[in-house]
SESEPA-737823 format. One line per 2 residues: their letters; for each residue x, y, z of N, C-alpha, C, CB. Coordinates in nm, 3 decimals. Glycine has a CB too. Example, Ala and Ser with C-alpha at 12.3 -4.5 7.8 and 13.67 -1.06 7.14 Angstrom:
<rs>
AS	1.319 -0.569 0.780 1.230 -0.450 0.780 1.320 -0.330 0.780 1.131 -0.447 0.905 | 1.285 -0.225 0.708 1.367 -0.106 0.714 1.290 0.003 0.787 1.408 -0.060 0.572
</rs>
This chain:
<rs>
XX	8.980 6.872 10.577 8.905 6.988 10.625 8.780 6.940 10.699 8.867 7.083 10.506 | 8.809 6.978 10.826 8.659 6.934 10.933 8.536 7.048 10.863 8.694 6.984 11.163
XX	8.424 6.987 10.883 8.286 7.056 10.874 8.182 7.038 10.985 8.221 7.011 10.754 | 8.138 7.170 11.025 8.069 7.219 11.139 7.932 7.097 11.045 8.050 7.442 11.166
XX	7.894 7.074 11.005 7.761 7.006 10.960 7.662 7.078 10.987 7.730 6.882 11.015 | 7.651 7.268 10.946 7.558 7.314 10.974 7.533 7.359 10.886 7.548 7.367 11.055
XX	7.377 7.380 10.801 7.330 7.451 10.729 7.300 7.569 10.718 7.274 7.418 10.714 | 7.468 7.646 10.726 7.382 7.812 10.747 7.506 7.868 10.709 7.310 7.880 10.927
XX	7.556 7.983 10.681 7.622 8.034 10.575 7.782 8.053 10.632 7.544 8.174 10.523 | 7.747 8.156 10.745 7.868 8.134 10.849 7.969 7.956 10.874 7.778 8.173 11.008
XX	7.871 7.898 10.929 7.903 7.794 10.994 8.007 7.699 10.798 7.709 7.710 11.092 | 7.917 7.732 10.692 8.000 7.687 10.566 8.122 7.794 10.558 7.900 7.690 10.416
XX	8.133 7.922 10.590 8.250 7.964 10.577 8.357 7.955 10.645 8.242 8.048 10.565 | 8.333 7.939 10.775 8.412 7.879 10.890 8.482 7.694 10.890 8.296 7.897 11.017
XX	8.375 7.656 10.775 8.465 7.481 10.690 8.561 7.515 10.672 8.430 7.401 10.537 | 8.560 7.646 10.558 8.651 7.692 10.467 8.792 7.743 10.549 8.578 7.808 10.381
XX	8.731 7.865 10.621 8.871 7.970 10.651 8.852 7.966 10.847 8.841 8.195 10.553 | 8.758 7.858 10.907 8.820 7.863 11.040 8.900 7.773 11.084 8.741 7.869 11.128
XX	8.958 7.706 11.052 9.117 7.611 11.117 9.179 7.741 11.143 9.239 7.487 10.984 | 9.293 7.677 11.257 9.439 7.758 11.274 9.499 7.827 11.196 9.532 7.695 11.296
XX	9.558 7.909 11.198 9.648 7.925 11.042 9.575 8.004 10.915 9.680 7.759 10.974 | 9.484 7.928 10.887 9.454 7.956 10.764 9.388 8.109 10.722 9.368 7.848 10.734
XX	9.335 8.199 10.832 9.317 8.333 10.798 9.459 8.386 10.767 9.242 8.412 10.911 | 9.573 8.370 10.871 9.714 8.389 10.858 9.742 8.413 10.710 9.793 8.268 10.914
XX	9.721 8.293 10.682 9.754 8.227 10.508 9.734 8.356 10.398 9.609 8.077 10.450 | 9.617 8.365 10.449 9.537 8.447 10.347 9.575 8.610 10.364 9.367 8.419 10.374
XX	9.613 8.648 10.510 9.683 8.774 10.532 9.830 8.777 10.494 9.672 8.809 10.673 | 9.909 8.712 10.465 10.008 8.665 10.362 10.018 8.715 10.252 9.999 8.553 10.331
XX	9.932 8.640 10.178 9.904 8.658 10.030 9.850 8.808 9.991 9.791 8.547 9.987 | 9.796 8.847 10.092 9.697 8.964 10.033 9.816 9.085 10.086 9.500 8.976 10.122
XX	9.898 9.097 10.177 10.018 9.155 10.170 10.130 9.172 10.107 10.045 9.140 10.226 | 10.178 9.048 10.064 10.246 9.014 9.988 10.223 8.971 9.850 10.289 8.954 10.041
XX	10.107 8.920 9.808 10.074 8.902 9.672 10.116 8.753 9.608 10.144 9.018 9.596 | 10.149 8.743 9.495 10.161 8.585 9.446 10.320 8.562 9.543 10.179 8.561 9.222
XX	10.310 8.478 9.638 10.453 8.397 9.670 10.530 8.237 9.700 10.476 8.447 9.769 | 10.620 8.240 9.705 10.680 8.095 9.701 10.607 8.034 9.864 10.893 8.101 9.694
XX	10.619 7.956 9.854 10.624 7.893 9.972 10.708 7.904 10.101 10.637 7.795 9.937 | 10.808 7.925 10.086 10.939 7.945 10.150 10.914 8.137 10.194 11.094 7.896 10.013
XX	10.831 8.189 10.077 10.779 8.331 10.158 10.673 8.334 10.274 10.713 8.425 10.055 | 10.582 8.238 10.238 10.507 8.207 10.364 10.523 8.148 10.493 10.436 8.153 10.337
XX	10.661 8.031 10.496 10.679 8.008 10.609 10.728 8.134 10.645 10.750 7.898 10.635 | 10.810 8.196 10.565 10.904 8.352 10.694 10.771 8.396 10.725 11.033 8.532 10.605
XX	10.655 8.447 10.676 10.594 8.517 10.734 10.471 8.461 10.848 10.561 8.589 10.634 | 10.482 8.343 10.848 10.398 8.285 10.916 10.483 8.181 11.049 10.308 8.209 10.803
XX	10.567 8.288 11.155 10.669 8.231 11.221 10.551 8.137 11.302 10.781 8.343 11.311 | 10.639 7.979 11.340 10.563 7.896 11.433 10.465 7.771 11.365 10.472 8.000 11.514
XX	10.440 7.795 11.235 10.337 7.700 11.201 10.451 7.597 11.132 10.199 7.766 11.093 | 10.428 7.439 11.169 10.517 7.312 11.048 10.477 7.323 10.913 10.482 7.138 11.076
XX	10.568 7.317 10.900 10.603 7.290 10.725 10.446 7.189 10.703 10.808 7.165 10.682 | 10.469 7.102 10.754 10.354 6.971 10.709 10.210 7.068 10.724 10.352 6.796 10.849
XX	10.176 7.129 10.820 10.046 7.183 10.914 10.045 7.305 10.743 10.092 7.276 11.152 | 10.107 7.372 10.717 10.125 7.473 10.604 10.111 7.389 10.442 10.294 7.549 10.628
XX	10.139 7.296 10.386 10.135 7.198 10.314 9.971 7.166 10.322 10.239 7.092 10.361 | 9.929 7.115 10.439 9.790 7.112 10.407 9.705 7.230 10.447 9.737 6.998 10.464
XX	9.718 7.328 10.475 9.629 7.437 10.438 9.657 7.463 10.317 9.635 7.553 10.513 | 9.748 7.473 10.253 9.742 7.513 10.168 9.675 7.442 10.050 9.839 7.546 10.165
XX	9.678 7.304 10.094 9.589 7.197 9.957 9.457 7.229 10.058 9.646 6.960 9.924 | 9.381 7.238 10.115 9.282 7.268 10.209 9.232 7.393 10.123 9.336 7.294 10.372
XX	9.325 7.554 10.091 9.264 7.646 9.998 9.242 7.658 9.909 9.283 7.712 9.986 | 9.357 7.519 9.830 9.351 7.530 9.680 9.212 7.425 9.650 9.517 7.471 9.597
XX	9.184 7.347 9.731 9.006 7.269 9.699 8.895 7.347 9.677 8.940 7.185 9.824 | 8.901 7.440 9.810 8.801 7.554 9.833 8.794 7.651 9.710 8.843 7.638 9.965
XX	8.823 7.648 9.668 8.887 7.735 9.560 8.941 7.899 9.610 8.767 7.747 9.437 | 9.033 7.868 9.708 9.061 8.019 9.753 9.194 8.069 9.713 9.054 8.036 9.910
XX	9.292 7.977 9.694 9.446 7.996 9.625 9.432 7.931 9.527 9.578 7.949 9.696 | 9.543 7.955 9.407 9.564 7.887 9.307 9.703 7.869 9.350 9.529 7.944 9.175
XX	9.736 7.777 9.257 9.895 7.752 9.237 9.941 7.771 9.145 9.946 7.648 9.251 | 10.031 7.786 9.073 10.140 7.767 8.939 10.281 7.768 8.949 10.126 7.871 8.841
XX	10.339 7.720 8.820 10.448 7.701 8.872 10.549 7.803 8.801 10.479 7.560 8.864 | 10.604 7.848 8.854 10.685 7.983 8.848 10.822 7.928 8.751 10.736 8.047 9.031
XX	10.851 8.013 8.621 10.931 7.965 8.537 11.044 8.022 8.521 10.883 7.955 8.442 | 11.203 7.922 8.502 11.294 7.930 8.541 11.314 8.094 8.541 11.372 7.841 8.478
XX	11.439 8.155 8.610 11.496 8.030 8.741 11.445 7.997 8.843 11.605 8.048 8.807 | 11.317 8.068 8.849 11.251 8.025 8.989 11.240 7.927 9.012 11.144 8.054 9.020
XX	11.154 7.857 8.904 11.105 7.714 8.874 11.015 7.678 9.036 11.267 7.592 8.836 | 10.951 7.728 9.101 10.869 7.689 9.207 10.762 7.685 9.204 10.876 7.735 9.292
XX	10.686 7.654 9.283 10.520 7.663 9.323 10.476 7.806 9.359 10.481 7.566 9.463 | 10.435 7.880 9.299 10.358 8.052 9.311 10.243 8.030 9.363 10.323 8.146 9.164
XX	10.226 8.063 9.454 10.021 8.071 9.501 10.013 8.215 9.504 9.948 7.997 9.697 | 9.896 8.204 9.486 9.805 8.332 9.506 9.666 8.292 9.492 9.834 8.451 9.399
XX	9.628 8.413 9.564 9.466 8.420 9.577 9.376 8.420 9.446 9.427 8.552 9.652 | 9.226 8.371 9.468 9.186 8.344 9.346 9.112 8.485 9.361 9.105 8.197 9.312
XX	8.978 8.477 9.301 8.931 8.629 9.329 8.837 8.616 9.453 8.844 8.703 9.192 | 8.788 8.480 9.492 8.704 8.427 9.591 8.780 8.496 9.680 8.683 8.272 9.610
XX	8.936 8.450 9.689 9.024 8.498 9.811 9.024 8.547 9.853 9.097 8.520 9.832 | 9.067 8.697 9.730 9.043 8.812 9.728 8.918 8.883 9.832 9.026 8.823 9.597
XX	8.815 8.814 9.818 8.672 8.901 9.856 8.698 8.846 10.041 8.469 8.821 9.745 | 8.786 8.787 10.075 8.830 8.778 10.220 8.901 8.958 10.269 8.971 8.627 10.226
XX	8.885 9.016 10.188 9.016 9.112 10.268 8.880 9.191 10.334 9.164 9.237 10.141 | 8.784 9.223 10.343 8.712 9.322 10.400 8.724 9.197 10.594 8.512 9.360 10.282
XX	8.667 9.111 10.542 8.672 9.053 10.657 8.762 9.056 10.749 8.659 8.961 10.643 | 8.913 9.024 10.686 9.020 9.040 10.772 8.993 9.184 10.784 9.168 8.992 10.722
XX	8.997 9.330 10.724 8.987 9.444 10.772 8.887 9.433 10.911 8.940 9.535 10.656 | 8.779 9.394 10.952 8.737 9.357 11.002 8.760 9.344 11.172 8.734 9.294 10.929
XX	8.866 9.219 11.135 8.935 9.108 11.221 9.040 9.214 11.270 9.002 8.954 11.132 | 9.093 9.264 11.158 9.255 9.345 11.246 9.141 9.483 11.319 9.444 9.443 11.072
XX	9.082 9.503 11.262 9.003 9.654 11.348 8.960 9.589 11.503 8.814 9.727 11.246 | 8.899 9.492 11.483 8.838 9.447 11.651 8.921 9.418 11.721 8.748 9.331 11.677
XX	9.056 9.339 11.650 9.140 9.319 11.767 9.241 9.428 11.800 9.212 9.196 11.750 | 9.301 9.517 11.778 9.387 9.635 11.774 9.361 9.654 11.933 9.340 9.771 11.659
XX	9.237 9.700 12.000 9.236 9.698 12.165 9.332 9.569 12.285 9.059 9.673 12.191 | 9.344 9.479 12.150 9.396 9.352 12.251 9.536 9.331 12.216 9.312 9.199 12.231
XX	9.564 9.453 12.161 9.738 9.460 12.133 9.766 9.594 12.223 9.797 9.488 11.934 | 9.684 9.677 12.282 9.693 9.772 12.408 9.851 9.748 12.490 9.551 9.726 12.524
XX	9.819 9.657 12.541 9.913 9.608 12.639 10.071 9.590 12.601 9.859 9.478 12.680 | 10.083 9.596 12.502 10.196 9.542 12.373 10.227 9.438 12.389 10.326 9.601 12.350
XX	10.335 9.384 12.297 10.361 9.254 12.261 10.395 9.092 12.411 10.505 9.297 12.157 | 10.307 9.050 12.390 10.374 8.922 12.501 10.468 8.872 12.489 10.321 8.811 12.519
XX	10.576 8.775 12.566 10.699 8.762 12.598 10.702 8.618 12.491 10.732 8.756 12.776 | 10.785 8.629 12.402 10.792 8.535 12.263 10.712 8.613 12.152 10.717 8.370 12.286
XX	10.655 8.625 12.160 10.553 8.703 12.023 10.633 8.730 11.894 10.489 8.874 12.068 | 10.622 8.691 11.814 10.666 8.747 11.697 10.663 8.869 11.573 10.650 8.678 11.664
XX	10.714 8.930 11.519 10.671 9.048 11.456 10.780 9.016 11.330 10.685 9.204 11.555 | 10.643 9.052 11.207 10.724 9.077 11.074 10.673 9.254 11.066 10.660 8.952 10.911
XX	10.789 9.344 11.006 10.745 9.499 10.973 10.669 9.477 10.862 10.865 9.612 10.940 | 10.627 9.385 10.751 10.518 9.408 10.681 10.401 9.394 10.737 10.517 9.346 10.587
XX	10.368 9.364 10.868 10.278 9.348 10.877 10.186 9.456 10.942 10.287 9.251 10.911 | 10.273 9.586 10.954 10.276 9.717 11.005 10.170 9.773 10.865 10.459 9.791 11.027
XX	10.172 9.700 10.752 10.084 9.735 10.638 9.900 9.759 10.665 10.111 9.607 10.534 | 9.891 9.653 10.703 9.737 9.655 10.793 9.685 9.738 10.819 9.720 9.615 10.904
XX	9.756 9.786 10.936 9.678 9.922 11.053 9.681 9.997 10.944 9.769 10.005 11.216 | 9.804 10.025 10.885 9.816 10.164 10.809 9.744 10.176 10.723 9.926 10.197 10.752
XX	9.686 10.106 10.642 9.604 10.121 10.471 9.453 10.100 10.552 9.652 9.951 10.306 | 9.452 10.055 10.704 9.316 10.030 10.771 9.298 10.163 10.809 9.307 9.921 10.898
XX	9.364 10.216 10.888 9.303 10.335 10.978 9.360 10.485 10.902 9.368 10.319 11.163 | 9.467 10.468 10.822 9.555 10.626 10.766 9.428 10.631 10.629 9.797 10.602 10.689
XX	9.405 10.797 10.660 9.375 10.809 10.503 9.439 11.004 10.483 9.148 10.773 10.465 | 9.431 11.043 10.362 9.507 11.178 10.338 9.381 11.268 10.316 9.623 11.177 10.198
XX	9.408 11.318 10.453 9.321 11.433 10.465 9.332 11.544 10.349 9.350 11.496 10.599 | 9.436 11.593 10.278 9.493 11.720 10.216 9.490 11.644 10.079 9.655 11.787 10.277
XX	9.426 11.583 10.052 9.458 11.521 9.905 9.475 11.646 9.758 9.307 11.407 9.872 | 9.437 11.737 9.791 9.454 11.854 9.695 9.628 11.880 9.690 9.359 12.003 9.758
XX	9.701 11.824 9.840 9.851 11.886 9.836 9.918 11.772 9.777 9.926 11.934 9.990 | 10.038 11.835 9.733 10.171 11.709 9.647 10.165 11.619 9.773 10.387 11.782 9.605
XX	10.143 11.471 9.722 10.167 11.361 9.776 10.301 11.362 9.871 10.169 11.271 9.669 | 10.287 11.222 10.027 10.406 11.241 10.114 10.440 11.143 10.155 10.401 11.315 10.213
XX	10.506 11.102 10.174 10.589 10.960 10.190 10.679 10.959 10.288 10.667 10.920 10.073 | 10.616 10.851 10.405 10.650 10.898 10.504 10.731 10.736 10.551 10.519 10.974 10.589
XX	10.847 10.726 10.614 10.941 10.604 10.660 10.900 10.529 10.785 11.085 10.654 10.688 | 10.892 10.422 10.825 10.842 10.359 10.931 10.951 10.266 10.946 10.703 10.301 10.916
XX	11.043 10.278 11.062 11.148 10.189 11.104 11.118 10.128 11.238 11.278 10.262 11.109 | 11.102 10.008 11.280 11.064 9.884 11.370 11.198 9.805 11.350 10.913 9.790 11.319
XX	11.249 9.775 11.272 11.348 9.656 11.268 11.426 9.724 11.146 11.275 9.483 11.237 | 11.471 9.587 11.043 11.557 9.586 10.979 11.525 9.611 10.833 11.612 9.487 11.009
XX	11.389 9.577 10.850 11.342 9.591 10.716 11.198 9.671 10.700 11.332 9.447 10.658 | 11.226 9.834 10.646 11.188 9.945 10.669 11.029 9.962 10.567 11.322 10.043 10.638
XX	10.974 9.983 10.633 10.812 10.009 10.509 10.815 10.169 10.469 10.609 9.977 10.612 | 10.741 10.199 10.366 10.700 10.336 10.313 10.529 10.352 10.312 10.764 10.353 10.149
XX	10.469 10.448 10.348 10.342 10.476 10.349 10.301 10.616 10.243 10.310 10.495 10.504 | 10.269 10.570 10.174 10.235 10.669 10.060 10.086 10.743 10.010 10.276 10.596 9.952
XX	10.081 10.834 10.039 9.950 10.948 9.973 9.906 10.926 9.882 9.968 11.077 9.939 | 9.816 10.896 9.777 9.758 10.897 9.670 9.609 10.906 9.624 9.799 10.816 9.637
XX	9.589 10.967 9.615 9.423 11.014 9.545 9.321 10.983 9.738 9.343 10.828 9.342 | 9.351 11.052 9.800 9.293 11.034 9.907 9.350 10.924 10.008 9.172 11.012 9.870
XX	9.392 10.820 9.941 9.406 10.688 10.040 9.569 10.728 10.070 9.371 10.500 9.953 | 9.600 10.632 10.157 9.751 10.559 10.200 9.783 10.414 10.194 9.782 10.583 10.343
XX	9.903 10.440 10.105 9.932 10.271 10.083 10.085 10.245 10.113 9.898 10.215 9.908 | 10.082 10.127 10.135 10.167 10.074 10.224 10.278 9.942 10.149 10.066 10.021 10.346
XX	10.425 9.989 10.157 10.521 9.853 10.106 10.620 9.873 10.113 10.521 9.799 9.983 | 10.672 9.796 10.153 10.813 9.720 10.212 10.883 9.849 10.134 10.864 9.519 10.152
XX	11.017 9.873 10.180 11.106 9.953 10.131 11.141 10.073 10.178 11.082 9.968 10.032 | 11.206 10.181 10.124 11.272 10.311 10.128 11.218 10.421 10.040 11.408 10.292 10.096
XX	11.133 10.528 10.065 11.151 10.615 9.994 11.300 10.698 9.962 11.064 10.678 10.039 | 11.299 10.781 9.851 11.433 10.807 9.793 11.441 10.928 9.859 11.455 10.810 9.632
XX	11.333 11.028 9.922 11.333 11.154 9.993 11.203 11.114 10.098 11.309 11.300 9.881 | 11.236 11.081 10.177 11.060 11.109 10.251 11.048 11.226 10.298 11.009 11.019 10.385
XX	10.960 11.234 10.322 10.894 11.357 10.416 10.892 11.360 10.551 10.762 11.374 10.396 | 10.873 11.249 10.620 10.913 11.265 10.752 10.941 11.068 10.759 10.768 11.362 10.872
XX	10.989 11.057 10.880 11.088 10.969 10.892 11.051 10.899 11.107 11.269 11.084 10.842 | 11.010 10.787 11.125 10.942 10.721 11.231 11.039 10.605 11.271 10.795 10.671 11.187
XX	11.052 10.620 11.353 11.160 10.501 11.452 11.118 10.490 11.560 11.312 10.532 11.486 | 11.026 10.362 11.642 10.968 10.312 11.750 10.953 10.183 11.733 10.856 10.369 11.780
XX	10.909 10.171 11.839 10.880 9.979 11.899 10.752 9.933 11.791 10.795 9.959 12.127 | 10.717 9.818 11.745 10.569 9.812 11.663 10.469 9.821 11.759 10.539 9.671 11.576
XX	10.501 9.817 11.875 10.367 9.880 12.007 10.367 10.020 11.974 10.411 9.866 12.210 | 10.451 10.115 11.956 10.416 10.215 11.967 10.366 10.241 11.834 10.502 10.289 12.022
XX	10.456 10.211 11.767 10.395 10.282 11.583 10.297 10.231 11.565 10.474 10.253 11.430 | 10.226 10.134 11.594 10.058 10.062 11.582 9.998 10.152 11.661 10.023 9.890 11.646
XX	10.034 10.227 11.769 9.950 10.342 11.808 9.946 10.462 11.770 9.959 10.362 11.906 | 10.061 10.529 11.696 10.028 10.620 11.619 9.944 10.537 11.525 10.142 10.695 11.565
XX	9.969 10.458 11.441 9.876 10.447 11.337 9.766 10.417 11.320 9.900 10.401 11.278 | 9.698 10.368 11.470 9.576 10.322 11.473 9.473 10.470 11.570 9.591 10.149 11.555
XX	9.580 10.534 11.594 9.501 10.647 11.702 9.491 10.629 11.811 9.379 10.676 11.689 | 9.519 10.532 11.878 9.532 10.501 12.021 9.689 10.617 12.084 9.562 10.296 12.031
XX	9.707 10.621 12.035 9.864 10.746 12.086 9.884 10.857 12.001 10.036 10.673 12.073 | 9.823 10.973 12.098 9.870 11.103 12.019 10.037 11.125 12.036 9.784 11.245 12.086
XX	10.057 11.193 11.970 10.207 11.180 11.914 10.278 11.231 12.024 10.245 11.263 11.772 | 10.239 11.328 12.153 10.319 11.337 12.243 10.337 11.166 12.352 10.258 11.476 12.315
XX	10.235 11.164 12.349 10.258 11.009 12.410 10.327 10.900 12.381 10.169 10.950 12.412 | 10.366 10.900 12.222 10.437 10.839 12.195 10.554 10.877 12.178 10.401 10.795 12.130
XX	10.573 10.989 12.155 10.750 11.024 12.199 10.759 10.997 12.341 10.810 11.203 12.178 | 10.665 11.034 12.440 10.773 10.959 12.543 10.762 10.810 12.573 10.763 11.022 12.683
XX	10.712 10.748 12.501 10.732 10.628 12.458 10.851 10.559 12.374 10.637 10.617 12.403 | 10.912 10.640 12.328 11.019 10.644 12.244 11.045 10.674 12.114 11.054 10.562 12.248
XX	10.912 10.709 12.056 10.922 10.752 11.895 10.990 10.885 11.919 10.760 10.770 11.799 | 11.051 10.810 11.769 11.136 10.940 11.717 11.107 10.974 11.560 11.307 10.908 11.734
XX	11.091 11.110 11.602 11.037 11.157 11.434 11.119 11.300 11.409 10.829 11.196 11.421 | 11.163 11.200 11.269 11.233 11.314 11.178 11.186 11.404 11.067 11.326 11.260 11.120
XX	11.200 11.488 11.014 11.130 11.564 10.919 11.021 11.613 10.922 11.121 11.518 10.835 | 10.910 11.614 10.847 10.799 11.734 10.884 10.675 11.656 10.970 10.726 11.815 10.720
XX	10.676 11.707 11.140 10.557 11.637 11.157 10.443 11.639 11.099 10.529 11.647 11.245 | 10.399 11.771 10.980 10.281 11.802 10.939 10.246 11.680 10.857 10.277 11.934 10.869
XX	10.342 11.621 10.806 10.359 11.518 10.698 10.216 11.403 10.750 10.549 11.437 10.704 | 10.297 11.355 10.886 10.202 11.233 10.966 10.066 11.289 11.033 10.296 11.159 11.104
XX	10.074 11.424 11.034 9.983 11.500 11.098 9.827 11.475 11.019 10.041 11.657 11.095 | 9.901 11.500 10.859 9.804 11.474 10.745 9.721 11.354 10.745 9.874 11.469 10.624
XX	9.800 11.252 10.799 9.701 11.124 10.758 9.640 11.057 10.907 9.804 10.987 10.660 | 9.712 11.104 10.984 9.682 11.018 11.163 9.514 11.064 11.147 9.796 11.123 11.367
XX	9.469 10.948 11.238 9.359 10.933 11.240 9.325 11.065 11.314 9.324 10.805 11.288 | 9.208 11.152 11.336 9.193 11.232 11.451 9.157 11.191 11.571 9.119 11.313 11.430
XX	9.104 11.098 11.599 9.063 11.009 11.706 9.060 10.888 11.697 8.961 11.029 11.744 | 9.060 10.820 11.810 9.070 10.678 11.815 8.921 10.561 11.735 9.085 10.661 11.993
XX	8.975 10.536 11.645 8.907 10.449 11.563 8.790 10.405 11.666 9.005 10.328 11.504 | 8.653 10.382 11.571 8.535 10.335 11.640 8.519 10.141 11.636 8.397 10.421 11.553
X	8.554 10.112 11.717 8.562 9.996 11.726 8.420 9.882 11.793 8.684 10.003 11.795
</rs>
């Protein structure tokens, strides 16, 4: 781990979490929670095995991941965040809010996309306006592997999977559904963009931002 050799608070946190990769790392974990190794390369398309190996002994010094070892049949290496780690997520909230303008343009030619990572915007910018009404659960389809966004005590939260009834039901490009969800696309714009929405629009109506996030 290189060090800026500066005495000042930033410049020591940037030892820690500014290399390549390593915010990545940490948006990983905090999505996904304690995982194997072999979960982090899928989600971290492009980085070597070796380059991932040492960030990861790079977080576990810092004291920002722990390790353990996961008992049969797993029998693997489990990381997860320590609570230091943890106190990274406002920052990345942060990081994904400033950059959202520089995904405007949509995706560049190679770019990669995991649908968990559709989690972000959503638990960043959705919150439930109607929190007095029965909770709504709403489907987000990008690919193959489908997320649920869920109502609860005011907020919206976000994870991998299928609701068993949703309430309304979203099929678009992750350019477009990052604009419904961030407020950059009112919902006629994005149907002719190509979203397609099934079931009650009031559902998404409830949590879309009203305007475009203050950035």
């Amino acid at each position: 781990m290189r060090s800026y050799g500066q005495y000042c608070a930033l410049a020591k946190a940037l030892d820690v979490v500014g290399d390549r990769w390593t915010m990545l790392i940490v948006r990983e974990l905090l999505l996904r929670g304690p995982s194997r190794y072999t979960d982090l390369r899928n989600g971290l398309p492009g980085i070597a095995t070796n380059l991932l190996a040492e960030r990861l002994r790079d977080l576990e010094r810092a004291g920002v991941i722990t390790r353990e070892q996961a008992p049969p049949p797993i029998a693997t290496n489990i990381f997860r965040l320590t609570e230091r780690g943890e106190a990274l997520r406002p920052v990345l909230d942060a990081l994904g809010r400033w950059g959202v303008p520089y995904m405007e343009e949509g995706p560049a030619p190679g770019d990669e996309f995991r649908e968990r990572w559709l989690a972000w915007p959503a638990e960043l910018f959705l919150e439930d306006r109607e929190p007095e009404l029965p909770p709504v659960a709403i489907e987000l389809w990008v690919g193959e592997e489908p997320m649920v966004l869920r109502t609860a005590g005011g907020e919206v939260h976000a994870q991998v999977g299928r609701a068993e009834r949703p309430d309304a039901v979203l099929r678009g490009t992750p350019h477009v559904i990052l604009g419904v969800l961030s407020g950059q696309l009112e919902l006629d714009q994005a149907r002719e963009r190509g979203l397609v929405l099934e079931g009650d629009e009031r559902a998404l109506e409830r949590v879309q931002p009203q305007a475009a996030p203050a950035l």
